[in-house]
C-alpha positions in Angstrom: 0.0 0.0 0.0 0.9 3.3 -1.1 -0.5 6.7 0.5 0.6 10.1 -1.8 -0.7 13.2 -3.1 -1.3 13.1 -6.6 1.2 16.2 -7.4 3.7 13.7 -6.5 2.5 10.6 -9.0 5.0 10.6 -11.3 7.2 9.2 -8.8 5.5 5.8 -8.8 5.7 5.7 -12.5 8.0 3.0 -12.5 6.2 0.5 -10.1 4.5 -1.0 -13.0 4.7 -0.8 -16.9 1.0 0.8 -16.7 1.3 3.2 -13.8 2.7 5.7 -15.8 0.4 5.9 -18.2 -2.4 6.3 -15.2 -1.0 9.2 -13.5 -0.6 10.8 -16.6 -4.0 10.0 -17.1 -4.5 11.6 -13.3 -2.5 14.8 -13.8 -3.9 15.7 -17.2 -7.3 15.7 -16.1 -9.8 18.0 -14.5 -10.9 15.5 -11.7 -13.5 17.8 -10.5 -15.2 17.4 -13.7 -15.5 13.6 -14.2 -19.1 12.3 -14.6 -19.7 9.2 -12.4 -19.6 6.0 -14.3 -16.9 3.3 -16.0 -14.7 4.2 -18.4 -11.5 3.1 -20.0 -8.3 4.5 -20.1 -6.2 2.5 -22.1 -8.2 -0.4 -23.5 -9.3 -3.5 -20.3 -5.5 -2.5 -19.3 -6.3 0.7 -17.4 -9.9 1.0 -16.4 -11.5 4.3 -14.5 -14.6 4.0 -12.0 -16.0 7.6 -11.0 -18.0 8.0 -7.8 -19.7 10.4 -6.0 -21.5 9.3 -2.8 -22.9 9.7 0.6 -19.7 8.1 2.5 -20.6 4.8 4.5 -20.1 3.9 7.9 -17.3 1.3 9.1 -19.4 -1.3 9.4 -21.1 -1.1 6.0 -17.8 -1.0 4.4 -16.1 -3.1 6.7 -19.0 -6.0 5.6 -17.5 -5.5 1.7 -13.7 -6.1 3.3 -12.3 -7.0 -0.3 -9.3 -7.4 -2.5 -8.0 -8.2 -6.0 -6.3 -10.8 -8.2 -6.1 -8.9 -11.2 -6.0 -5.3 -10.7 -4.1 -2.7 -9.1 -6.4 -0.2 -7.5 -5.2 4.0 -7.5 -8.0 5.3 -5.6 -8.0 9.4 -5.5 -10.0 11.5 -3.1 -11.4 14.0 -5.4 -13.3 16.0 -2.8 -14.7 15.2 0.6 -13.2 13.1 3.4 -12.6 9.6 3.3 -11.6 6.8 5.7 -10.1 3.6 4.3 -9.2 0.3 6.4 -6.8 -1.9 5.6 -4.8 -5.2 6.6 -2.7 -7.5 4.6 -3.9 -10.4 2.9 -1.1 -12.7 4.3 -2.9 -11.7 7.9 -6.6 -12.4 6.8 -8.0 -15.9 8.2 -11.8 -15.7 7.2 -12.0 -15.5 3.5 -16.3 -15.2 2.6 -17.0 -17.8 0.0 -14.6 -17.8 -3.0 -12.7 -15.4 -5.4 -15.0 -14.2 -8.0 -13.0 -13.8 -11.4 -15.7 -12.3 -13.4 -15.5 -9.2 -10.8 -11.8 -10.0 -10.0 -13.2 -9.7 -6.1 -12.6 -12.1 -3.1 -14.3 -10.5 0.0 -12.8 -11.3 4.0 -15.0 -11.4 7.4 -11.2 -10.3 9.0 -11.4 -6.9 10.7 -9.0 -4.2 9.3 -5.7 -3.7 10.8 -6.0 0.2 10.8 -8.0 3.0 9.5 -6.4 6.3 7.8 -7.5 8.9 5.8 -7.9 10.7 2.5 -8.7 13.8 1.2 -8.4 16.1 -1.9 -6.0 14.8 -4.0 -4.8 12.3 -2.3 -4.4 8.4 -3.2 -3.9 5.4 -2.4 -2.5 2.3 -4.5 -4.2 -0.9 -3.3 -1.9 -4.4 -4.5 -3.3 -7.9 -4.3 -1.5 -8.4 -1.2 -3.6 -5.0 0.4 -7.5 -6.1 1.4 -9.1 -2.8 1.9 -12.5 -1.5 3.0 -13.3 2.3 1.0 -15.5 5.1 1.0 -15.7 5.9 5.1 -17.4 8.7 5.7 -19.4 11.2 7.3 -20.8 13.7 3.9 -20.3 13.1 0.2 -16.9 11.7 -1.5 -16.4 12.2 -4.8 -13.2 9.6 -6.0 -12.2 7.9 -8.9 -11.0 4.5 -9.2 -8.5 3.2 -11.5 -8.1 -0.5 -12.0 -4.8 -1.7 -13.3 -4.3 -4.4 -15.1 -1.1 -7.1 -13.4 
């Protein structure tokens, strides 16, 4: 896991072959403006996921305690306040049911490790090995997602 401001980006560009490409992506655009929705970015390599949403209590997002196979996740606060929890997968001992590949999703019953938070402009990268629970929050959040092809 990775915490940053996105002025600073550029200097994760050479985690993965694609990362650069998605911060480009992230400091060329007008956040503020993004419509929610899915988009793409680069093809089913670099996909974007735009929200904008009454923030949910620990609990609620605690219940969808989830991580990834497939994807990277760069989450971005675009505006608001947001609380994230997080744990390592190595640490989690109750997985709930089985990895879904169509959704690229496998969801835990552990409880988070620790809580921290984000706000404008800031991100976080998420790796298969981080099992996070999003969008904490008193307020609205507006954030975008973008899922990164391993």
């Amino acid at each position: 896991m990775i915490v940053d401001h996105i002025s600073r980006g550029d200097h994760y560009a050479s985690l993965h072959p694609l990362f650069g490409k998605a911060f480009e992506y992230i400091s060329k655009t007008d956040l503020g403006s993004l419509e929610v929705g899915k988009f793409d970015i680069d093809g089913d390599r670099i996909r974007g996921i735009v929200s904008d949403a009454e923030g949910k209590t620990s609990e609620e997002s605690v219940a969808k305690f989830e991580c990834h196979n497939a994807h990277i996740d760069i989450q971005v606060c675009i505006r608001g306040k947001e609380t994230l929890g997080w744990k390592p997968r190595g640490s989690c001992v109750s997985p709930r049911g089985e990895y879904n590949a169509e959704k690229d999703v496998l969801f835990y019953d552990d409880a988070p490790d620790m809580f921290f938070g984000l706000t404008d402009n800031q991100f976080v990268i998420f790796y298969p090995e981080d099992v996070h629970a999003p969008m904490i929050g008193g307020g609205m959040i507006k954030k975008l997602v973008i899922k990164v092809k391993i």
